[in-house]
N, C-alpha and C positions, 0 to 999 in steps of 0.2 A: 245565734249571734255569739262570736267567739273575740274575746278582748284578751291581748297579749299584753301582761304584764313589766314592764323594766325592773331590773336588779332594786335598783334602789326603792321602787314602790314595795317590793319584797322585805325589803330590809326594814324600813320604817315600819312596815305591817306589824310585822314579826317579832321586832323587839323589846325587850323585856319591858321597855316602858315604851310608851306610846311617844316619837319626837316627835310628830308633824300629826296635829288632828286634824289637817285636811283627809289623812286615809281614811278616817274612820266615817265621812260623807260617802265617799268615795265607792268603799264597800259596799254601806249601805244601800248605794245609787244601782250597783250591779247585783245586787243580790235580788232589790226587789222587781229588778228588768230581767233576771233572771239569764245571765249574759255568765256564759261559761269564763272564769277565769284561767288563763294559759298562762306556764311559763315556755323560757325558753331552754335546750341542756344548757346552754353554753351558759345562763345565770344560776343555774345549779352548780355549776364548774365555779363561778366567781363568788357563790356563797360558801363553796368549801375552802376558800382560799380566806375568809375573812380572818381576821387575828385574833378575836376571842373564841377561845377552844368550845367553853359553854356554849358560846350563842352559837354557834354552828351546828354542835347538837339539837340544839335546840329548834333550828331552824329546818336542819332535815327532818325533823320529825314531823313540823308543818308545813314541807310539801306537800304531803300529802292531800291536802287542803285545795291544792290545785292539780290543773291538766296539764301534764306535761307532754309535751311536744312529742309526739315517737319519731317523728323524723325533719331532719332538715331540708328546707327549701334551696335545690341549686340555686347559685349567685346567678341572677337573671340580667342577660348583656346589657340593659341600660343601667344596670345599679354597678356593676362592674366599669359603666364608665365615668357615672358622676363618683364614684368614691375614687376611682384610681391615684389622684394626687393628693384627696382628704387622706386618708387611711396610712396616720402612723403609728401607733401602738395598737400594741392589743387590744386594748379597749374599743379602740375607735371599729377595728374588725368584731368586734361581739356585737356594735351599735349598729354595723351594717347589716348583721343578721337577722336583727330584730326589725328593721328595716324593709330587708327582703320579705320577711314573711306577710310583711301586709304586700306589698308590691306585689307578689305573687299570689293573693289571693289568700292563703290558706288560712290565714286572720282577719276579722273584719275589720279593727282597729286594733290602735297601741299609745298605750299610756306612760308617757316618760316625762322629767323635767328637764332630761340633758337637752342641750342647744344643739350639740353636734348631730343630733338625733331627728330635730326639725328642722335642722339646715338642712338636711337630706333628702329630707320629706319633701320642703319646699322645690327641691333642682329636680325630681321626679316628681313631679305635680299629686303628690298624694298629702297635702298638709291637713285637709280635710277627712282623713283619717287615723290621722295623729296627734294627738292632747296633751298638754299639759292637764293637771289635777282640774287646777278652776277652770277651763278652755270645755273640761267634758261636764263638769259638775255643771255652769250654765248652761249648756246645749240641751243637757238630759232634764233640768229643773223648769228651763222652758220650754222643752217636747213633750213632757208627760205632767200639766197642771193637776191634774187628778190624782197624782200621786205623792200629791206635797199635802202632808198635815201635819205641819206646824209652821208660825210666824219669826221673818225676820222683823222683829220690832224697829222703830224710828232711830235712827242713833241719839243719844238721849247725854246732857251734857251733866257732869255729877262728879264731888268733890273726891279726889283719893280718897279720902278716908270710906267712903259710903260704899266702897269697890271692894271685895273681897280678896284680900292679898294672898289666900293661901288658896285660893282658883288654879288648877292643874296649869291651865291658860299662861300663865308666868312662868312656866318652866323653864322654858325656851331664853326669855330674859335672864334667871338664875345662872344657866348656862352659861352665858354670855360675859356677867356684868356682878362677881361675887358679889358687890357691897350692894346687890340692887334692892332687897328687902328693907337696907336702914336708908337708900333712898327716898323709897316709894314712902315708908311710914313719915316721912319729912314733908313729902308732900302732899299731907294728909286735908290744908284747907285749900290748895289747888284745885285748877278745875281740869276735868278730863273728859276726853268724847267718848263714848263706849256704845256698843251695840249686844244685843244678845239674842241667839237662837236657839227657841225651844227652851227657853233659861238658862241656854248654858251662853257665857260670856263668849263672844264669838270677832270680837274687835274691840283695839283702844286703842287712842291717839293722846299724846301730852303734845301740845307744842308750846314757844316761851318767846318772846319777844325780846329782845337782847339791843342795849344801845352800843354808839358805837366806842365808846373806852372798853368794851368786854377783854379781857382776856381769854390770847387765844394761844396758848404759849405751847402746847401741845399739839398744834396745827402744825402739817409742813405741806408747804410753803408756809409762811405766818398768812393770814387775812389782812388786806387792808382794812381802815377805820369805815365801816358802814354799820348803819344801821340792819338789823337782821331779823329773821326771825327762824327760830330753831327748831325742826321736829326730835323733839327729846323720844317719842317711844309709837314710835308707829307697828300693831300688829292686826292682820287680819286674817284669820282662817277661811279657804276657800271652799266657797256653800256656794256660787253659780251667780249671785245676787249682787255683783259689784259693788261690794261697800268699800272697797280699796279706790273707787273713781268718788264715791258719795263722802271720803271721807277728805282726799285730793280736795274735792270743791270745797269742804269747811278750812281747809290748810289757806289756801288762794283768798278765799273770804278775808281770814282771818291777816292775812298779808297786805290785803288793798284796805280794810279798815283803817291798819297802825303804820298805813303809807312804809314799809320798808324796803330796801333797797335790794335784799338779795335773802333767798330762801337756804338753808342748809341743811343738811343733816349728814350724822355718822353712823355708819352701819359695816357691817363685819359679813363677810361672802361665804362663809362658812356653810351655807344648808342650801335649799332650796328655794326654801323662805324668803331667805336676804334674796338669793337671785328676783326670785319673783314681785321681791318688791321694789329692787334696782332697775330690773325693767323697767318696771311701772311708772318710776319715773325717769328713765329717758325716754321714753315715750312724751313724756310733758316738759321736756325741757333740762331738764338735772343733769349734767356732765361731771365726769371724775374733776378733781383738783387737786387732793392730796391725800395725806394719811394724817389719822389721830394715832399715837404713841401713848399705853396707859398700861398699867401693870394688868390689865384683863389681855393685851393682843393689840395688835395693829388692825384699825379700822380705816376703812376707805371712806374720807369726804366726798359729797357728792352737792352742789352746787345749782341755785336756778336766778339766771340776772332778773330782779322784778321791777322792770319801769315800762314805760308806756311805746320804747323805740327799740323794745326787744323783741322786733318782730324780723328773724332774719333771714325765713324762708315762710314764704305767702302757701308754698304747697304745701307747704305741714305746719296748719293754724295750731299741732297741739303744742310745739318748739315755744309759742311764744304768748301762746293761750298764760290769762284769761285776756288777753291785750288786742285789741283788734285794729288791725290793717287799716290807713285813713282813706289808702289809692282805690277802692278795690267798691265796685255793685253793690249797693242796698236795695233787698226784696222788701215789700210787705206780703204777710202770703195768710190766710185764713185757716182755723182750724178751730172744729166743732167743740163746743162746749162738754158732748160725751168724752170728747181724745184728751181735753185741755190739761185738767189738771193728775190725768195719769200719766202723759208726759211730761210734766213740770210741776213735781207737788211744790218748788219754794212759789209757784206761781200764783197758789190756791187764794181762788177770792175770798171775801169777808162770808161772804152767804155760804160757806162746803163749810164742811164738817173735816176735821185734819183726822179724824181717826175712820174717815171711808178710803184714806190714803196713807196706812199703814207702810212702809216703805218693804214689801216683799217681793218686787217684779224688778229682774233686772231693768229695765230701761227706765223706773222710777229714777234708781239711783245712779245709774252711767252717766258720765258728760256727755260723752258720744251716743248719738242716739239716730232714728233712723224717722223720716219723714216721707210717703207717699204721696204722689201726684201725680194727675193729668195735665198739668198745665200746660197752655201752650208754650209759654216761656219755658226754657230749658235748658238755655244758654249760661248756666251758672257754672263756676269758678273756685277753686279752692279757695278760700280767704274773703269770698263774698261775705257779706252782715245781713242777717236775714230778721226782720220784726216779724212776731208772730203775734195775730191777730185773733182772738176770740169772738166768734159769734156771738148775734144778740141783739143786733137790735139800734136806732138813736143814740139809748143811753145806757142800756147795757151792754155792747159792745166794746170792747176793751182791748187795746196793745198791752200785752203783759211782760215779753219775754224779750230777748235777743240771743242769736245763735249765730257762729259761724262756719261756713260751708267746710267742709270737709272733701267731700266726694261728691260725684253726680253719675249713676249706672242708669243708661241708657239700654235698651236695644236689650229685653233680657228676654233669654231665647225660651223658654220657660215656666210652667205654675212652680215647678220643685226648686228651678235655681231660683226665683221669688221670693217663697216662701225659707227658701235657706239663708235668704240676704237679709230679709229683715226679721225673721223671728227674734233675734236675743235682743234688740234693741226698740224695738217696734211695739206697740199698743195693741196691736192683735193677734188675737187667736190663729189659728191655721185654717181654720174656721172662713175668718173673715177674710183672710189674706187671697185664699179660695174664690171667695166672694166679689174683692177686688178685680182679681184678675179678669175675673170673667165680665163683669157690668159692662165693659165696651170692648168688644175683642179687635174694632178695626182703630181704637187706641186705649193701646194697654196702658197701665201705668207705668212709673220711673221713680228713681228711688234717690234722697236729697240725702245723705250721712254726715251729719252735722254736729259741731259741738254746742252743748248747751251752755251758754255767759254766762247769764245773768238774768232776774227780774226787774221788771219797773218799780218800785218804790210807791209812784203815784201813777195810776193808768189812765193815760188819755183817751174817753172814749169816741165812739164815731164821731160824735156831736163837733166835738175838738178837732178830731182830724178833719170831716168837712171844712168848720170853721178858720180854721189855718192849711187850708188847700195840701193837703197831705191827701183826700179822695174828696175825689168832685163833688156827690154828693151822695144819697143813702143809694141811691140803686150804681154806684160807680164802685161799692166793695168788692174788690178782686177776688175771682173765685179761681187762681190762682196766683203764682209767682208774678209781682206786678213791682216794675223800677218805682224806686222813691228818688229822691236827690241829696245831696249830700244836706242840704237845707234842711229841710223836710226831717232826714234825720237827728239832726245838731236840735231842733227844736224838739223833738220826742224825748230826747236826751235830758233837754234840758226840765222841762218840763215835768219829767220824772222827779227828777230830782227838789221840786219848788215846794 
C-alpha cells in the first residue's frame, strides 16, 4: 500500500516545531499499517522554493525519510479534462499531479487538506481515495480496532485553572492571539470542556453566553442587539473519533438551555485547522458575516441563526439542526438494548454503567450516525423525525431518543459497498456488518443516515405508549420503521419533558 503525501503534510511533518499535531496520529496510523510513504518531485521542487533557507536544509535532508516518485504519471485524458478550466497557477497544476497519480493507479491513496485537491477528486470519482488528515485517521481507527491501545476519554467539563496552560496543545492559540496566556490565566474559575488522548490533551472548547447590550464595536458589519452565545476557543486535533461533532452537540445544548438567539464565533483561515473547523461548521449551519479587526489580524465571523423556524432546507436537516421540521414523517422504529446505548451514550439508562461507555468509537460521538434495517417501510425522507425505541419489555421498554433523517441508501449492490457505508458511523464490526448482510439474501438490508437530536428527559415506556395509543398493544411493537402522528408525537414530547 503506497500513500502519496501533499506538500503541506511535508512541511507540518518536518518542521522545526510541530504546527498541527494531527501529523503526529497520522504518521503514527502509517507506520504501524506499514503503508510506504511517497512524495511527489514536483513537492520536492516546492520545498526548495520555501523562504526559510534553514528549513529547507533542513527538510532535504528529511526526504530521505520517504519514496520519492522516480517517475511521473502522463496527464490521463479524463484528468486533462476536469482540470482544463480549474488549472490556473502553478499550484493548482502540482495539485493535479498529485491527483493524477492516484487516478492513474500508481498510488493507492493521497493525503492533502487543499480543497482544490478534493474538488478534483470528487469530478473524477476518486474521493474515496483522497483524505483529508481526520477523513483517514477515522476510516484507518475504525478498519483496524486491534490496533488502538489507548482511550479517548469522555469529554470532561473542568475549570481553566485545573487545565494546563503550558500544554504544547496551546501553541497554535499563542500563535494566533499574543495576549492569550494573560487571557486564559483570567479565566481560571471558568468552566471549559476538554477531552484527552492517551493523556495528552487532545480538545477544548470555552464558550460564553453574551446578552444583548454586548459590545460589538470590532464587528464589521456591527451585530444587531441579540442575545448570543459565543464560542470563545474551539480546538480539536484529529484522532478519527469525532469529538469536533461531540463537542458541536455540547455548543447546540448549551444554546437551547440559555434560549439564545444566534450562535457566533471568530476564527482566523490561516492553517488547516481553522479550515477544518469552518467546514465543520457550515456543514451545520454557520455562514461567513463579517470580519473582526484586532491588533492580532483580521478574523472572519462566522454566524448560526438558532430559533425554531430556521429550518430552510428540509434536505439538509444539518443547515438548521438541532431544530426539526413540523411538515415532515414521524417513525417509531426499535432498536436492541445491546446497539442502544453505543449508539446514544447521552441515552444511557439509570441501570448501565457510564464508564462501559467510555466515549472512544466514532459513532458514540458523531451527530450523524448510521441506522440498519429490513423494514418494510422505506419510504423515508430527508427531514423525517424518527423516535427510537428500546427493547424490553411492558415496563422496561423505553423511547429514549429522537433523530432526524438525513439520507436513506437503498438498492446497495454489495457486502463491500455495505460495509463501506456504514462502518464509521455504525455500531458494528465488519464482522457483523458481514453477518447482516447475509441473514436474508432475498432481502438485504438498507441503511437510514441520521442525525442524532436529542434524549427524552423522561421515557415513556411501552406501558405509556399502549396506554395513550401511540402502539396498539405489547405484540403491536414495530419491528421496523412504523408512522406515528403528529399527535402521538406532541405527546411523547411533551411527556418527556413533565
Amino acid at each position: 500500500m503506497r500513500a502519496l503525501l501533499d506538500t503541506n503534510i511535508i512541511i507540518h511533518r518536518e518542521a522545526e516545531r510541530l504546527q498541527n499535531e494531527d501529523i503526529g496520529f497520522l504518521f503514527n496510523w502509517l507506520d504501524r499499517l506499514k503503508i510506504e510513504k511517497c512524495i511527489h518531485p514536483a513537492t520536492v521542487d516546492e520545498l526548495n522554493k520555501f523562504g526559510d533557507e534553514k528549513a529547507v536544509k533542513r527538510m532535504n535532508v528529511k526526504i530521505g525519510n520517504y519514496n520519492l516518485l522516480k517517475t511521473v504519471a502522463p496527464l490521463a485524458d479524463a484528468v486533462k479534462n476536469v482540470v482544463d478550466k480549474l488549472d490556473k497557477t502553478e499550484n493548482d497544476r502540482i495539485d493535479t499531479q498529485l491527483v493524477n497519480e492516484v487516478y492513474s493507479g500508481r498510488v493507492d491513496l493521497l493525503i492533502s487538506e487543499d480543497k482544490n485537491i478534493h474538488t478534483k477528486a470528487s469530478l473524477l470519482g476518486i474521493s474515496g481515495k483522497i483524505f483529508k488528515i481526520d477523513e483517514y485517521l477515522e476510516k484507518v481507527s475504525t478498519e483496524n480496532p486491534g490496533l488502538i491501545d489507548y482511550k479517548v476519554l469522555a469529554v470532561k467539563k473542568l475549570y481553566f485553572g485545573e487545565v494546563n496552560l503550558s500544554d504544547p496543545f496551546f501553541d497554535s492559540f499563542r500563535g494566533d492571539y499574543a495576549e492569550f496566556d494573560t487571557w486564559f490565566v483570567k479565566k481560571s474559575d471558568e468552566i471549559s470542556y476538554i477531552c484527552y488522548q492517551d493523556q495528552v490533551l487532545s480538545a477544548f472548547l470555552y464558550i460564553k453566553v453574551e446578552g444583548a447590550g454586548e459590545n460589538y464595536n470590532d464587528i464589521v458589519p456591527p451585530f444587531p442587539n441579540k442575545k448570543r452565545l459565543k464560542i470563545g476557543t474551539f480546538k480539536v486535533t484529529a484522532n478519527g473519533y469525532k469529538i469536533g461533532e461531540r463537542f458541536l452537540k455540547i455548543i447546540f445544548d448549551n444554546a437551547l438551555i440559555n434560549k439564545v438567539e444566534e450562535i457566533y464565533v471568530t476564527i482566523f483561515d490561516k492553517t488547516s485547522e481553522h479550515e477544518r473547523l469552518i467546514s465543520l461548521l457550515e456543514d451545520y449551519g454557520f455562514s461567513y458575516y463579517g470580519e473582526k479587526v484586532t491588533g492580532n489580524g483580521t478574523e472572519k465571523v462566522y454566524t448560526k441563526p438558532f430559533f425554531k423556524g430556521n429550518i430552510t432546507n428540509k434536505d439538509d436537516p444539518k443547515i438548521g439542526y438541532p431544530f426539526l421540521a413540523t411538515d415532515t414523517d414521524i417513525f417509531l422504529v426499535p432498536i436492541y438494548p445491546d446497539y442502544h446505548t453505543e449508539l446514544f451514550p447521552d441515552s444511557i439508562l439509570r441501570t448501565e454503567s457510564p464508564k462501559d461507555f467510555v466515549e472512544n468509537e466514532p459513532h458514540r460521538n458523531a451527530i450523524s450516525k448510521v441506522y440498519i434495517s429490513r423494514s418494510h417501510e422505506r419510504d423515508l425522507k430527508p427531514g423525517d423525525r424518527v423516535v427510537f425505541y428500546r427493547t424490553g419489555g411492558y415496563y422496561e421498554g423505553v423511547a429514549t431518543t429522537v433523530g432526524v433523517v438525513e439520507s436513506v441508501i437503498t438498492d446497495i449492490p454489495d457486502v463491500n459497498t455495505f460495509i463501506q457505508l456504514c462502518r464509521k458511523r455504525s455500531v458494528f464490526s465488519d464482522e457483523d456488518l458481514v453477518k447482516h448482510w447475509n441473514y436474508q439474501p432475498r432481502n438485504r438490508p438498507f441503511i437510514v443516515n441520521f442525525l442524532y437530536v436529542g434524549s427524552f428527559k423522561r421515557r415513556p415506556n411501552l406501558k405509556w405508549l399502549i396506554d395513550n395509543e401511540v402502539v396498539a398493544d405489547v405484540n403491536s411493537v414495530p419491528r421496523g420503521f412504523a408512522h406515528i402522528s403528529q399527535e402521538n408525537f406532541d405527546n411523547i414530547v411533551k411527556y418527556s419533558r413533565s
